[in-house]
C-alpha positions as CSV (number, residue, x, y, z in Angstrom):
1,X,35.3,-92.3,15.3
2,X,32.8,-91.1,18.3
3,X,31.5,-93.7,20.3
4,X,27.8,-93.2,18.8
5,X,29.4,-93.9,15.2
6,X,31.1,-97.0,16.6
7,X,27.9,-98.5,18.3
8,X,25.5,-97.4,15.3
9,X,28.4,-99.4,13.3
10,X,28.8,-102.2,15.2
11,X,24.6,-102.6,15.2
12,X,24.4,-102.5,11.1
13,X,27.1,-105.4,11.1
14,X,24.8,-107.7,13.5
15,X,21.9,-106.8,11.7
16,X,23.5,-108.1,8.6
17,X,24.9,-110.9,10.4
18,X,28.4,-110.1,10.0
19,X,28.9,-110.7,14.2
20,X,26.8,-112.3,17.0
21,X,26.1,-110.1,20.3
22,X,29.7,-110.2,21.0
23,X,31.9,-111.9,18.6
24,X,34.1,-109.7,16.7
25,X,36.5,-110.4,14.1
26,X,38.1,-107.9,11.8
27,X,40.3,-108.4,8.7
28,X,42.6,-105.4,9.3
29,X,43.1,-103.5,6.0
30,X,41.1,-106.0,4.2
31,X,37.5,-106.8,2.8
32,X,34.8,-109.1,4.6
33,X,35.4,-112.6,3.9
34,X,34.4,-115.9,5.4
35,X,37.0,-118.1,6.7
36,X,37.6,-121.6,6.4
37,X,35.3,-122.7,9.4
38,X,32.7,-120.7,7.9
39,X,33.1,-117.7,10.4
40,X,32.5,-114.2,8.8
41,X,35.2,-111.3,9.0
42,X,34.4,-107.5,8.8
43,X,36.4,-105.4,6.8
44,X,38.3,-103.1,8.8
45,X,37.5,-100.9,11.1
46,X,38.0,-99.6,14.4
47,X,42.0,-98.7,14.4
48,X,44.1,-95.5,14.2
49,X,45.9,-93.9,13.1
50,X,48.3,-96.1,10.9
51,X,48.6,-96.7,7.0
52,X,46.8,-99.5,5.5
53,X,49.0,-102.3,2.9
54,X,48.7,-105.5,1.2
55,X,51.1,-108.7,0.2
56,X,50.7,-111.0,-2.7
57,X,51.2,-114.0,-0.3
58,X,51.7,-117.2,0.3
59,X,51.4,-117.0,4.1
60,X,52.1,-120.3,5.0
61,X,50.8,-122.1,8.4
62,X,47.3,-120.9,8.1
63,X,44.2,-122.1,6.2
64,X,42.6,-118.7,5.9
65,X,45.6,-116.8,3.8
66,X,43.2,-114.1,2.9
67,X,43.1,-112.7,6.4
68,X,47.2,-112.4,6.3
69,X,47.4,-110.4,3.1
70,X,46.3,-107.3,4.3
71,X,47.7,-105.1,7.2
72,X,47.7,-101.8,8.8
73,X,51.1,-100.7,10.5
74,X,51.9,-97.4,12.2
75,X,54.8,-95.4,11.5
76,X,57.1,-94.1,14.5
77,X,56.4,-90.4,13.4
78,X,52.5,-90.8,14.1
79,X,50.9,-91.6,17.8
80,X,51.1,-95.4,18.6
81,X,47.9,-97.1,16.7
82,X,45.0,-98.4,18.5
83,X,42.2,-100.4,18.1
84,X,39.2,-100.0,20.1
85,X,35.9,-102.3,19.8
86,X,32.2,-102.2,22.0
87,X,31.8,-104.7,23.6
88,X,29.7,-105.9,26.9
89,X,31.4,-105.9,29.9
90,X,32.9,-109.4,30.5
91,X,35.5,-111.9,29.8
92,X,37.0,-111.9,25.9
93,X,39.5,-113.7,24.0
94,X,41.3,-111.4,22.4
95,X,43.6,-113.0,19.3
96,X,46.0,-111.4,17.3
97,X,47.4,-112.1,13.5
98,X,50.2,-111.4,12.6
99,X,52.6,-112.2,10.1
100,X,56.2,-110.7,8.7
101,X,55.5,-110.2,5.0
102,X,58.3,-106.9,4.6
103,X,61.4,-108.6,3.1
104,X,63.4,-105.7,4.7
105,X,62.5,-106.8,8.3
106,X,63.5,-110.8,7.7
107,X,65.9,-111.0,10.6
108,X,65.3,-111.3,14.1
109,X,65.4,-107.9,15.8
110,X,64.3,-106.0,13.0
111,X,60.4,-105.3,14.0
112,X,59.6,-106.0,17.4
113,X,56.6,-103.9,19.5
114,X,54.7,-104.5,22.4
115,X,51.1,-104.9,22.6
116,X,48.5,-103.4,25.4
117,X,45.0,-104.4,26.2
118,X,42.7,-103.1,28.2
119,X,46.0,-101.0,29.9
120,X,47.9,-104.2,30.3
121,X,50.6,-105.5,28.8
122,X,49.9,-108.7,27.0
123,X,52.1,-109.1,24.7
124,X,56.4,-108.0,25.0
125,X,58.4,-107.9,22.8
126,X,56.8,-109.5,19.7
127,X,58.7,-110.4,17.5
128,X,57.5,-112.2,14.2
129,X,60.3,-113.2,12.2
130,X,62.0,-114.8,15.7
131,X,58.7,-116.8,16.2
132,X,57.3,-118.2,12.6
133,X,59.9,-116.3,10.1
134,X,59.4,-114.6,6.8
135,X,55.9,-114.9,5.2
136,X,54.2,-116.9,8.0
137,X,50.9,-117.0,9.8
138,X,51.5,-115.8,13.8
139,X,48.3,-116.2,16.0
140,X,48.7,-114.6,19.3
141,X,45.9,-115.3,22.2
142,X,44.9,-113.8,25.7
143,X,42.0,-113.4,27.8
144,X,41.0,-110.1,29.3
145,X,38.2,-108.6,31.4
146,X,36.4,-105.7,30.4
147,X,34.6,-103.5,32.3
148,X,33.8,-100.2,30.5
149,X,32.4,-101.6,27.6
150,X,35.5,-101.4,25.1
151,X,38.0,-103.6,24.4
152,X,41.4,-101.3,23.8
153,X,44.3,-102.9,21.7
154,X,47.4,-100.6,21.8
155,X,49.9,-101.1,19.9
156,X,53.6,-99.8,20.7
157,X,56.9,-99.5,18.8
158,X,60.1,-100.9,20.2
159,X,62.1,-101.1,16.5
160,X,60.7,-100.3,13.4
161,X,56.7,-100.0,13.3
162,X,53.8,-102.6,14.6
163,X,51.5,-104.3,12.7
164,X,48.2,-106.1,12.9
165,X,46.8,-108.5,10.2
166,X,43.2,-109.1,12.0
167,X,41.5,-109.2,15.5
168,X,39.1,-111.6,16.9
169,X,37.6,-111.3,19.8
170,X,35.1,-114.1,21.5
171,X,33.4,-113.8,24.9
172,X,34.7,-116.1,27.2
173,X,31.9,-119.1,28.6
174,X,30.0,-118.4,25.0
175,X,28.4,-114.7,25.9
């Protein structure tokens, strides 16, 4: 998607209220919904490549299934997925959901991957099963500093494929 597309994107979704100036979440692979704290989630948009999915649930540990039920992962034959959001330049909290709904990958080891921001490594060797097990909510939370406008999620394989349930990103200090 060209950077024009993105902005003229990310302006329809705060004229329709679905963000403030800077707050961005995303149900990856999934619809718009509002969560339990009354926040609203975009359907997805902003990562590629990788294949979009769904699971019948329960996701247990959360209060918001909804946002656990749908996924994109990325396939070690295509280039590592990436999300990429427009932002202003500033401080963010970036968190990631995850969760291991794939019965074949219940055991520790079997999906791990690494996550970039912004060129950084924020996140080794995450591993969902090891951390919450099979059919559980997994938030994980950083703060970055952006400074060209874009926040840059990359994610990269380290066995079997990653995945991403949704992203939300706050600026840091309220804006």
């Amino acid at each position: 998607m060209s950077s024009l597309l993105k902005l003229m994107f990310l302006m329809a979704m705060l004229m329709a209220g679905i963000v403030d100036a800077e707050t961005i979440r995303v149900n990856i692979g999934g619809g718009a919904y509002t969560d339990s704290g009354a926040n609203d989630w975009s359907a997805d948009f902003g990562c590629n490549p990788g294949f979009l999915s769904s699971t019948p649930g329960p996701i247990v540990g959360t209060s918001d299934e909804f946002l656990f039920l749908t996924h994109r992962w990325d396939s070690s034959t295509t280039p590592e997925m990436s999300c990429s959001y427009s932002v202003q330049p500033g401080e963010y909290q970036v968190t990631l959901y995850f969760a291991e709904t794939n019965e074949n990958n219940f055991s520790v080891g079997a999906r791990v991957f690494d996550v970039n921001i912004e060129g950084a490594l924020e996140f080794n060797n995450v591993d969902i099963y090891q951390e919450v097990g099979g059919n559980a909510a997994l938030l994980r939370t950083t703060t970055v500093t952006v400074n060209d406008g874009q926040i840059d999620i990359q994610f990269l394989h380290q066995a079997k494929n990653p995945l991403v349930k949704a992203i939300e990103i706050l600026p840091v200090g309220g804006g």
